[in-house]
N, C-alpha and C positions, 0 to 999 in steps of 0.2 A: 102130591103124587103127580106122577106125569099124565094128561091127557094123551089118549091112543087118536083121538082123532087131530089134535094139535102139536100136541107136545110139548108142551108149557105147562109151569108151572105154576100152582094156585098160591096166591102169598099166604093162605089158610094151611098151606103145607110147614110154615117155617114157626119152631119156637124162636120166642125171645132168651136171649140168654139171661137170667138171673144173677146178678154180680152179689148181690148179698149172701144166696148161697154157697156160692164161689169162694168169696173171702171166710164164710164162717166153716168151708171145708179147710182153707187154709190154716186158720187160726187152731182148729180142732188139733193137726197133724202139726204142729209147730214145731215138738220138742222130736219128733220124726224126721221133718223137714231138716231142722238144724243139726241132729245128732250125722245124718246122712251126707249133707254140706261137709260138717266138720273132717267129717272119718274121711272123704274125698281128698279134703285137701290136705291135708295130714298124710295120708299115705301117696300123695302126690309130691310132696316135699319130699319124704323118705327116700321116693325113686330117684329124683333130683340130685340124694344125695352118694347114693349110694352106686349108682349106675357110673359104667365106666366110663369117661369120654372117649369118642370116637371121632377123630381126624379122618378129614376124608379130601382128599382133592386129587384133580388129573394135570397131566403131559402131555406133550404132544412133542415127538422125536420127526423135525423138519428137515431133508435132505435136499439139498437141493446141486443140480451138477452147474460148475463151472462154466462159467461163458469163455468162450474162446476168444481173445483179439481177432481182429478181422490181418489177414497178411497182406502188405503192400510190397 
């Protein structure tokens, strides 16, 4: 927590993060994790294939008036 008279922070304020848990929430949700990857990219293909192309570019219409010879 913050101190009101300091403002700092007690290192007693912070957990550690536990990577074992971490990995064994990963491991749990595996066939979740990949069925979701999958379906992603599979329907990211689809779009790929199916979607229209779109050409896109610009012009630019330069006028520019004649210089006159100088008369001698």
């Amino acid at each position: 927590m913050i101190d009101a008279d300091n403002n700092s922070l007690n290192p007693s304020d912070f957990e550690e993060i536990d990577f074992s848990k971490l990995i064994n929430l990963l491991l749990r949700n595996k066939k979740t994790i990949f069925l979701v990857t999958i379906s992603t990219f599979a329907l990211s293909i689809f779009y790929l294939i199916w979607k229209k192309p779109v050409w896109e570019g610009q012009f630019q219409i330069v006028i520019a008036e004649k210089k006159q010879p100088f008369n001698q």
